[in-house]
ROKE-924357 format. One record per residue (C-alpha): residue number from 1; x, y, z; residue in one letter. Coordinates in steps of 0.02 Angstrom, whole numbers, plus 50000, padded with zeros to 5 digits. Example, Ala and Ser with C-alpha at 12.3 -4.5 7.8 and 13.67 -1.06 7.14 Angstrom:
BEGIN
  resi     xx     yy     zz  resn
     1  50615  49775  50390     a
     2  50684  49947  50357     s
This chain:
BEGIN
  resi     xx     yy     zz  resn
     1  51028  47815  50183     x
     2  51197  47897  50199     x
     3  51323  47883  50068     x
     4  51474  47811  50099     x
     5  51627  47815  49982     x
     6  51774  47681  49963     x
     7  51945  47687  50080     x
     8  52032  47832  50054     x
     9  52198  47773  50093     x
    10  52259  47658  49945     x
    11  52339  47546  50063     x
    12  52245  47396  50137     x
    13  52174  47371  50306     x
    14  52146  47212  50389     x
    15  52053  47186  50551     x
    16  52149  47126  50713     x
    17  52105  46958  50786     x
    18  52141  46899  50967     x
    19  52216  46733  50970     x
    20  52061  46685  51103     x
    21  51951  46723  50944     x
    22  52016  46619  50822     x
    23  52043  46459  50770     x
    24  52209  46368  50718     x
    25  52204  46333  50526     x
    26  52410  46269  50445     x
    27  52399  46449  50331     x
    28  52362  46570  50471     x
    29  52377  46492  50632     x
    30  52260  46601  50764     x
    31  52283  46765  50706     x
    32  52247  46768  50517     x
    33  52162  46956  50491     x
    34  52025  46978  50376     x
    35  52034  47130  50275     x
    36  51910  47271  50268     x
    37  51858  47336  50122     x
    38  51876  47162  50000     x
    39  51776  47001  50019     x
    40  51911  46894  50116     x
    41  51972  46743  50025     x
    42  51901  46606  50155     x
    43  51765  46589  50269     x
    44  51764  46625  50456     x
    45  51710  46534  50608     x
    46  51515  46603  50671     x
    47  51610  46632  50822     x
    48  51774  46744  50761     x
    49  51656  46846  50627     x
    50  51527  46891  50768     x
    51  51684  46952  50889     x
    52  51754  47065  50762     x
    53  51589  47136  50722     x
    54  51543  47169  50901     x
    55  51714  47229  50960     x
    56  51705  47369  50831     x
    57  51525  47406  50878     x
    58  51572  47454  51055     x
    59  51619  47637  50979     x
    60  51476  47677  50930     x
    61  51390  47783  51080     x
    62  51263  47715  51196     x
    63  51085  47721  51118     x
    64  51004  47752  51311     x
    65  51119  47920  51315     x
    66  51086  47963  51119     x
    67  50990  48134  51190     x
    68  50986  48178  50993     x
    69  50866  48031  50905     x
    70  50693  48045  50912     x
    71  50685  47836  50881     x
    72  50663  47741  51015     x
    73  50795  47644  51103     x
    74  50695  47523  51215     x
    75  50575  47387  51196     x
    76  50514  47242  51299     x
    77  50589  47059  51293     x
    78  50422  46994  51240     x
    79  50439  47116  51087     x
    80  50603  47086  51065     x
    81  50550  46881  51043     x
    82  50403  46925  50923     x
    83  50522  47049  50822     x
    84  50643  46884  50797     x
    85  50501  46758  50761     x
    86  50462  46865  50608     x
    87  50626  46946  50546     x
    88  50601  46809  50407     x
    89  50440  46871  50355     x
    90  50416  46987  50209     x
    91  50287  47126  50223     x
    92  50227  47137  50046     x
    93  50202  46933  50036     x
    94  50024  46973  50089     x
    95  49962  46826  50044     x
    96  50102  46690  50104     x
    97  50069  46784  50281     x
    98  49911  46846  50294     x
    99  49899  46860  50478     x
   100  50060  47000  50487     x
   101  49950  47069  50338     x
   102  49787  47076  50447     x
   103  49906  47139  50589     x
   104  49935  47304  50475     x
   105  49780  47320  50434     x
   106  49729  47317  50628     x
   107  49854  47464  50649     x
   108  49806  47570  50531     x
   109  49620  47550  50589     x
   110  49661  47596  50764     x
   111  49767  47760  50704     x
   112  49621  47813  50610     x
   113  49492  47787  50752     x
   114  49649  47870  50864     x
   115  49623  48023  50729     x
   116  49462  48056  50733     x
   117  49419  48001  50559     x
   118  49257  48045  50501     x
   119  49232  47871  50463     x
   120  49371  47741  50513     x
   121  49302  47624  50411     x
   122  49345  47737  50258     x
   123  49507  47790  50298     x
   124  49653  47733  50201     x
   125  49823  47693  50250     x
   126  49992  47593  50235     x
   127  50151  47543  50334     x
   128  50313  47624  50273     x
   129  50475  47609  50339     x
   130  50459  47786  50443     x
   131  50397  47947  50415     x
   132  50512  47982  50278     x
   133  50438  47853  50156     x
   134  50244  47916  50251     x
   135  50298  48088  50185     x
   136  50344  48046  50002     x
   137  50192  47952  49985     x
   138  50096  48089  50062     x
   139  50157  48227  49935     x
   140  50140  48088  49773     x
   141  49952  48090  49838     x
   142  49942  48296  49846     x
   143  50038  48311  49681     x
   144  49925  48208  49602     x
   145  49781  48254  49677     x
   146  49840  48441  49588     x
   147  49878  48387  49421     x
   148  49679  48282  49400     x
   149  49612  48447  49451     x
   150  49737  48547  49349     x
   151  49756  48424  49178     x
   152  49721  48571  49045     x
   153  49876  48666  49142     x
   154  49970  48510  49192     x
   155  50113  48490  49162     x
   156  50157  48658  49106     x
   157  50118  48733  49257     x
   158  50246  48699  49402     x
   159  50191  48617  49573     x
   160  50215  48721  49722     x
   161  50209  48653  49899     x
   162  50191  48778  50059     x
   163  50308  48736  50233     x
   164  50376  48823  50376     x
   165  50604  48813  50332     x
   166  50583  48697  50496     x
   167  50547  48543  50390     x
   168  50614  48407  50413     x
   169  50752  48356  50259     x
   170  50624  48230  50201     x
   171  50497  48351  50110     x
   172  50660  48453  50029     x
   173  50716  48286  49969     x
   174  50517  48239  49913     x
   175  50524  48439  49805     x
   176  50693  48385  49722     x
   177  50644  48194  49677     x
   178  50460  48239  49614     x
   179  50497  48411  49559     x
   180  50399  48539  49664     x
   181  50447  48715  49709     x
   182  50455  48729  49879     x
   183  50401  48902  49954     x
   184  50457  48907  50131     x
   185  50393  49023  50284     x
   186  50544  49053  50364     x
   187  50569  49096  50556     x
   188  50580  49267  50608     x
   189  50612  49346  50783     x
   190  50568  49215  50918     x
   191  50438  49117  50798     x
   192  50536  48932  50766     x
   193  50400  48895  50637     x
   194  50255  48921  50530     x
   195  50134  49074  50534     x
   196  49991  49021  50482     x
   197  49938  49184  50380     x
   198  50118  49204  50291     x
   199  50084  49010  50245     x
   200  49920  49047  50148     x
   201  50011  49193  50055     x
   202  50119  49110  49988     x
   203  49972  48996  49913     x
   204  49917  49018  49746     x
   205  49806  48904  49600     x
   206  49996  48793  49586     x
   207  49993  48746  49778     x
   208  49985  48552  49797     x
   209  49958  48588  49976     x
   210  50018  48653  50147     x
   211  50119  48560  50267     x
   212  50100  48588  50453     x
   213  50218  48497  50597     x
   214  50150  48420  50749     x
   215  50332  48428  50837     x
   216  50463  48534  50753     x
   217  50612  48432  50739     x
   218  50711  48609  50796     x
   219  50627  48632  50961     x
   220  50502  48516  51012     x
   221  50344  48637  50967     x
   222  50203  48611  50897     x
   223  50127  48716  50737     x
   224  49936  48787  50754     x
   225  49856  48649  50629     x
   226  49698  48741  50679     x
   227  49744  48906  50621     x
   228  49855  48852  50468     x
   229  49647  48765  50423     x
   230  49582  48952  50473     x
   231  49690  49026  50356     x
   232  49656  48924  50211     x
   233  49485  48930  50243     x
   234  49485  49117  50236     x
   235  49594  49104  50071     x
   236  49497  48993  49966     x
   237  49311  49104  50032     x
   238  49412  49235  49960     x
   239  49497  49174  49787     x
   240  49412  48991  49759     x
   241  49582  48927  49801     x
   242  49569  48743  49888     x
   243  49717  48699  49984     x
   244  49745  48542  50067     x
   245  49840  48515  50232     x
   246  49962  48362  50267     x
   247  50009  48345  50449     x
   248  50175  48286  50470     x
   249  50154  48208  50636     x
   250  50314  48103  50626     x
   251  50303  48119  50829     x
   252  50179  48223  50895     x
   253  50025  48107  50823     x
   254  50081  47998  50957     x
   255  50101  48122  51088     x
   256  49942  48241  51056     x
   257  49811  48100  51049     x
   258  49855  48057  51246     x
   259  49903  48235  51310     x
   260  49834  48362  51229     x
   261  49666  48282  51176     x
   262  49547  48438  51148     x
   263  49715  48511  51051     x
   264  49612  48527  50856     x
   265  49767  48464  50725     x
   266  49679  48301  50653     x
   267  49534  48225  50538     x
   268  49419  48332  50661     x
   269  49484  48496  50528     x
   270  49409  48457  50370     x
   271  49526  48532  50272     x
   272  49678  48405  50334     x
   273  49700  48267  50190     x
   274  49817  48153  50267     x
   275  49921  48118  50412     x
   276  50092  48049  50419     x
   277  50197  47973  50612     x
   278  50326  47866  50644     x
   279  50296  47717  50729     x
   280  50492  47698  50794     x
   281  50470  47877  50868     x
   282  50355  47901  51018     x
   283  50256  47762  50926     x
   284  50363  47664  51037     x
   285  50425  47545  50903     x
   286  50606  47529  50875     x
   287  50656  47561  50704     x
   288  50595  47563  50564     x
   289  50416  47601  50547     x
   290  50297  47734  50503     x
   291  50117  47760  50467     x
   292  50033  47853  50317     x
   293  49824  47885  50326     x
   294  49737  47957  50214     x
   295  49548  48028  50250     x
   296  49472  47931  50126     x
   297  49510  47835  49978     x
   298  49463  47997  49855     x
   299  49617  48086  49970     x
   300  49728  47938  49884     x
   301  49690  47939  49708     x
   302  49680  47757  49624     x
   303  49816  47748  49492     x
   304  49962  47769  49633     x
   305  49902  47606  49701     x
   306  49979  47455  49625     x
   307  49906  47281  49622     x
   308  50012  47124  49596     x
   309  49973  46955  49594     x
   310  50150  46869  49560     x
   311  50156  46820  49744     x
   312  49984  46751  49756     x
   313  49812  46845  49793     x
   314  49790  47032  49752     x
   315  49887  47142  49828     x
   316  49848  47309  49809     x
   317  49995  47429  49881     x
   318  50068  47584  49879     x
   319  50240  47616  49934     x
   320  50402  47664  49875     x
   321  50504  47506  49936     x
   322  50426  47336  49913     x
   323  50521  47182  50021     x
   324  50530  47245  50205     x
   325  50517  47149  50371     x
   326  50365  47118  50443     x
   327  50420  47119  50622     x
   328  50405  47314  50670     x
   329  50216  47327  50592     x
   330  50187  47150  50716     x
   331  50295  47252  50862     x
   332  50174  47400  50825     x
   333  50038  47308  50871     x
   334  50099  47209  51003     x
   335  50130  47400  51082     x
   336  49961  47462  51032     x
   337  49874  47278  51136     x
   338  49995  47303  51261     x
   339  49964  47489  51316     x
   340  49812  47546  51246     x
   341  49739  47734  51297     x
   342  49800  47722  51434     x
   343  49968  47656  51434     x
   344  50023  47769  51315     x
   345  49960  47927  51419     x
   346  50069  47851  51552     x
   347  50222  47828  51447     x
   348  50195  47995  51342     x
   349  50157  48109  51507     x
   350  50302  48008  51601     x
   351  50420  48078  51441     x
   352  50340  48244  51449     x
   353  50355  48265  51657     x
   354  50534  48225  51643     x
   355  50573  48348  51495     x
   356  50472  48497  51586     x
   357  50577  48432  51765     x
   358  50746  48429  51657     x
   359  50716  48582  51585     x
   360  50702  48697  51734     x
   361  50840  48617  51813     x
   362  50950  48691  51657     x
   363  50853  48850  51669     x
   364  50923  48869  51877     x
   365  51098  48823  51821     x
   366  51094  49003  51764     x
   367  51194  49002  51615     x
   368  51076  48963  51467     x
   369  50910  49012  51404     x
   370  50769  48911  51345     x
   371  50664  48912  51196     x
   372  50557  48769  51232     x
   373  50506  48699  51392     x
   374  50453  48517  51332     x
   375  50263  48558  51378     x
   376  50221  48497  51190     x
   377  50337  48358  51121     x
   378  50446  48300  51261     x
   379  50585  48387  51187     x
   380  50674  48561  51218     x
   381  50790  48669  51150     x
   382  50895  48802  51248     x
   383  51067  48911  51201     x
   384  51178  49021  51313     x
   385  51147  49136  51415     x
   386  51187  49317  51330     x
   387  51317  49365  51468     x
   388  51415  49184  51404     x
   389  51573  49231  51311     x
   390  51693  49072  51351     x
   391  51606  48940  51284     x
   392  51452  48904  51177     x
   393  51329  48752  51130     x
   394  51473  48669  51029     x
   395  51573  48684  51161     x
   396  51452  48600  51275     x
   397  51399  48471  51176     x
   398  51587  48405  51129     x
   399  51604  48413  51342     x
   400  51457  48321  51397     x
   401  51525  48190  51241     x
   402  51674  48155  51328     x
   403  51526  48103  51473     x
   404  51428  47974  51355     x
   405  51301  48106  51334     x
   406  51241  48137  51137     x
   407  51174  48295  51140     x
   408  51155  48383  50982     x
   409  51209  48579  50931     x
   410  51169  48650  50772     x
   411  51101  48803  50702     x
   412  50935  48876  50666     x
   413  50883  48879  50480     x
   414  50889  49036  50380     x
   415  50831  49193  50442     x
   416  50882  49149  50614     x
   417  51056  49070  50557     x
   418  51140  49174  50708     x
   419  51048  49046  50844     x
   420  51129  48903  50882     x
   421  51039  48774  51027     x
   422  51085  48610  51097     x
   423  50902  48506  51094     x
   424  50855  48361  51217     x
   425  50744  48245  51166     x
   426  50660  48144  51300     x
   427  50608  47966  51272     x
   428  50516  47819  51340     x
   429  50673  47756  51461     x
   430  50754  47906  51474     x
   431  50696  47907  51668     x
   432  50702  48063  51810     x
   433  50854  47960  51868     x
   434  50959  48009  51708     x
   435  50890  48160  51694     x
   436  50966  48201  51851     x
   437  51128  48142  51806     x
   438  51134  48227  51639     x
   439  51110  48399  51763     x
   440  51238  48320  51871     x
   441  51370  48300  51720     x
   442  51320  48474  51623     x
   443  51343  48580  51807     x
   444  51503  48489  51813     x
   445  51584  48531  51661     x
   446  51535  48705  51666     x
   447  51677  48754  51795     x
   448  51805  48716  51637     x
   449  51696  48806  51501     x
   450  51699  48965  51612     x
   451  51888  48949  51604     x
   452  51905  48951  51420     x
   453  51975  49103  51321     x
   454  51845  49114  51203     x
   455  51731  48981  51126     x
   456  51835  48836  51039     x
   457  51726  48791  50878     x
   458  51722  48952  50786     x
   459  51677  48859  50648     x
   460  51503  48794  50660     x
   461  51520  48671  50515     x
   462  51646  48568  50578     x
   463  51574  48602  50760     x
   464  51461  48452  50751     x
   465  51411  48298  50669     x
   466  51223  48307  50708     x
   467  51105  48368  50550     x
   468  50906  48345  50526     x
C-alpha cells in the first residue's frame, strides 16, 4: 500500500459541483462544494457523492490499455454478480460461511493436483490477498523451518536468503520486515536473471532457502527451476548443505501448467518446498487474490498456524491480514469450474499467440531490439535500436501516453543499470485487434521521435512513474 501524505498546500480545496448534481438546500443552494481533505460538515445526496467520485475517476487511465499491470482487467458478468453477492462476506468467518470456506479449500486442492503434488491430499495451502502476502508467508515458513534445524545457533546466527536482483519488491520488503540478509545474483551481460550455479554459491549453513521466478517481472522469462534443484543438489552431495527452493510463481504457475507442461519447475523437483501465484494475475481473477501451497504440512511448521475460536468453530489459519472479502477466493473458483484444462490453455496460449504476433511486429518496425519474445509469460521487453539517438524508451512511453497506451520504461537492476526497456504485458482481453492498434499508434509516433534533438528525459528518475 502506497503512502500518501496530507495536502501540501495549506490552503483548502473543495470539490466542484454541477448544479444538475445537486440538490437545493436554504444554506447552499445547488452548488455547495464539499471539501477534500476534511470530513464535510453535512451529509450528501447517494446521487451527488457518487458523481463527484466518478467524475474524478475518469483520469485515471483505461485499465484495457494499462500494458504495465500484470492483474487482470476483465471478468465475466456472471462473476461480476457472484463477486457482489459476497462482498459482505468475511473470509476468516469460517464458520458463519462455511460454504466460501469449503470454496477455498476446493481451490487450493485443485492447485495442488495442478502442481503435481506428491500427494494432493497432503498439501497445504491458504488464500492471501496476492502474491505479496503468498510470499511473506512463504519466507516465515523457510525462516522457521532454519531456525528448528539451527536452535543451538539461532538466533545468533543471521538468516540468509538466495535470489536473482530481478525479484520482485515483495521478498526485499519480506528481508527488511523479518530480518534476513538478502544475497542477490545479479544480471550480467544478456542474462535478466538467476544462474543457477552463482545461486548455490552464494549458499552457505545460514541459507533459509533459494528463490527461483517462474516469470521475471523485468522481461517476461522464466528461471531454470530445474537447474537452480541441480545445483543445490550438487551442493548439499558436496557440503551436507540442504537448501530449499520457493517458486515464486506469482504468474507463470498459471501459465506453465497449460503451455509448457513437460517444463520441470514444480512439486515434480523434490527439493521445491512451496509455491506461491496470484490468482488476479493470469489466475484470471481480478484483484486481490493469491495462492500459497506448501508440499506438505512438515514444509509449514505448526506454531505459525493460529487457531481461534472467538468466531465460532476452529479455525486454524495462517496469514498476515485477518478480515478480507470472500468474493475473489468464490470468483477463483467460479474461473477454475468455468474453464477447466482446457479453457485456460485457450485463454493462456490466446495471451501468449498475441504477445509472440505483437512482438515481431515491433521487431519489423526496425527501430528497437528485443529481449524477450513472449514465448514464456506472455510478456516482452524490448529497447532501442543502437543506431537510435533522438529518442529513447522514456520518450516512447510518455508518446504512446498521450495515445491511452500505459506502457511502462524503467531500468534494469544493478549490474545492468545502463538498459532501460519498455515491457508489454499481454493479458486475457488484450485481443490481436489491439495489438494491432498499439503497432498502429507506436509506428505513428515514431515520425516525431526521429525529429527530436536528442532524447527529452535525461533524467531517468523523473522519466517515469512505473516501479516493480
Amino acid at each position: 500500500m502506497s503512502l500518501h501524505k496530507g495536502p501540501q498546500d495549506p490552503g483548502e480545496r473543495h470539490l466542484s459541483v454541477n448544479p444538475f448534481y445537486g440538490e437545493a438546500n436554504p444554506v447552499g443552494g445547488m452548488t455547495d462544494a464539499p471539501p477534500t481533505h476534511r470530513l464535510p460538515d453535512a451529509p450528501l445526496s447517494p446521487s451527488t457523492a457518487y458523481q463527484l467520485v466518478h467524475d474524478e475517476l475518469m483520469l485515471d487511465g483505461n485499465s484495457r490499455l494499462n500494458l504495465a499491470t500484470f492483474v487482470t482487467t476483465w471478468m465475466e458478468p456472471q462473476a461480476d454478480v457472484l463477486m457482489a453477492e459476497c462482498r459482505d462476506k468475511n473470509m476468516i468467518d469460517k464458520d458463519e460461511y462455511p460454504r466460501t470456506a469449503e470454496l477455498e479449500r476446493r481451490c487450493v486442492a485443485m492447485l495442488a493436483d495442478l502442481w503435481n503434488a506428491p500427494d494432493p491430499s497432503a498439501a497445504v495451502g491458504c488464500s492471501t490477498t496476492g502474491s505479496s502476502e503468498a510470499c511473506m508467508l512463504a519466507g516465515m515458513a523457510l525462516k522457521r523451518r532454519w531456525a528448528k534445524r539451527n536452535a543451538d545457533r539461532y538466533p545468533g546466527a543471521r538468516p540468509n536468503l538466495v535470489m536473482g536482483v530481478n525479484v520482485q519488491v515483495c521478498w526485499d520488503k519480506f528481508c527488511n520486515f523479518w530480518e534476513v540478509e538478502p544475497r542477490l545474483v545479479p544480471m550480467e551481460g544478456e542474462r535478466f536473471h538467476l544462474d543457477p550455479q552463482a545461486a548455490a554459491e552464494l549458499c552457505d549453513e545460514n541459507t533459509i532457502g533459494v528463490v527461483g521466478i517462474l516469470g521475471s517481472t523485468f522481461d517476461g522469462s522464466y528461471e531454470p527451476i530445474a537447474d537452480l534443484c541441480a545445483a543445490l543438489d550438487a551442493l548439499q552431495e558436496r557440503t551436507g548443505i540442504d537448501v530449499p527452493v520457493h517458486v515464486d510463481g506469482a504468474s507463470g504457475a498459471m501459465v506453465a501448467p497449460f503451455l509448457d507442461e513437460d517444463l520441470q519447475w514444480d512439486f515434480r523437483l523434490p527439493r521445491v518446498a512451496s509455491i506461491n501465484t496470484s490468482g488476479h494475475k493470469y489466475g484470471l481473477v481480478y484483484p486481490g487474490v493469491g495462492w500459497a501451497l506448501w508440499r506438505d504440512a512438515e514444509a509449514l511448521p505448526e506454531e505459525l498456524v493460529f487457531r481461534v475460536n472467538y468466531l465460532g468453530g476452529d479455525m486454524p489459519t495462517f496469514a498476515l491480514n485477518f478480515s478480507r472479502p470472500g468474493a475473489q477466493v468464490v470468483a477463483q473458483y467460479y474461473s477454475f469450474l468455468r474453464l477447466g484444462r482446457a479453457g485456460y490453455r485457450a485463454v493462456q496460449q490466446t495471451a501468449r499467440d498475441v504477445a509472440g504476433r505483437l512482438a515481431q511486429a515491433v521487431e519489423k518496425l526496425g527501430e528497437f531490439r528485443l529481449l524477450t519474445r513472449g514465448d514464456q509469460l506472455p510478456v516482452f521487453a524490448f529497447t532501442t535500436a543502437p543506431d537510435v539517438k533522438a529518442y529513447d524508451v522514456f520518450d516512447v512511453s510518455r508518446r504512446m501516453r498521450e495515445n491511452g497506451w500505459l506502457v511502462p520504461a524503467y531500468t534494469f537492476p544493478p549490474n545492468r543499470e545502463d538498459l532501460s526497456v519498455l515491457r508489454v504485458v499481454c493479458r486475457n482481453g488484450f485481443s490481436a485487434d489491439l495489438a494491432e492498434l498499439f503497432v498502429e499508434d507506436l509506428s505513428r509516433c515514431l515520425p516525431e521521435l526521429r525529429r527530436q534533438p536528442h532524447p527529452f528525459t535525461r533524467d531517468k528518475e523523473a522519466a517515469t512513474g512505473f516501479h516493480h
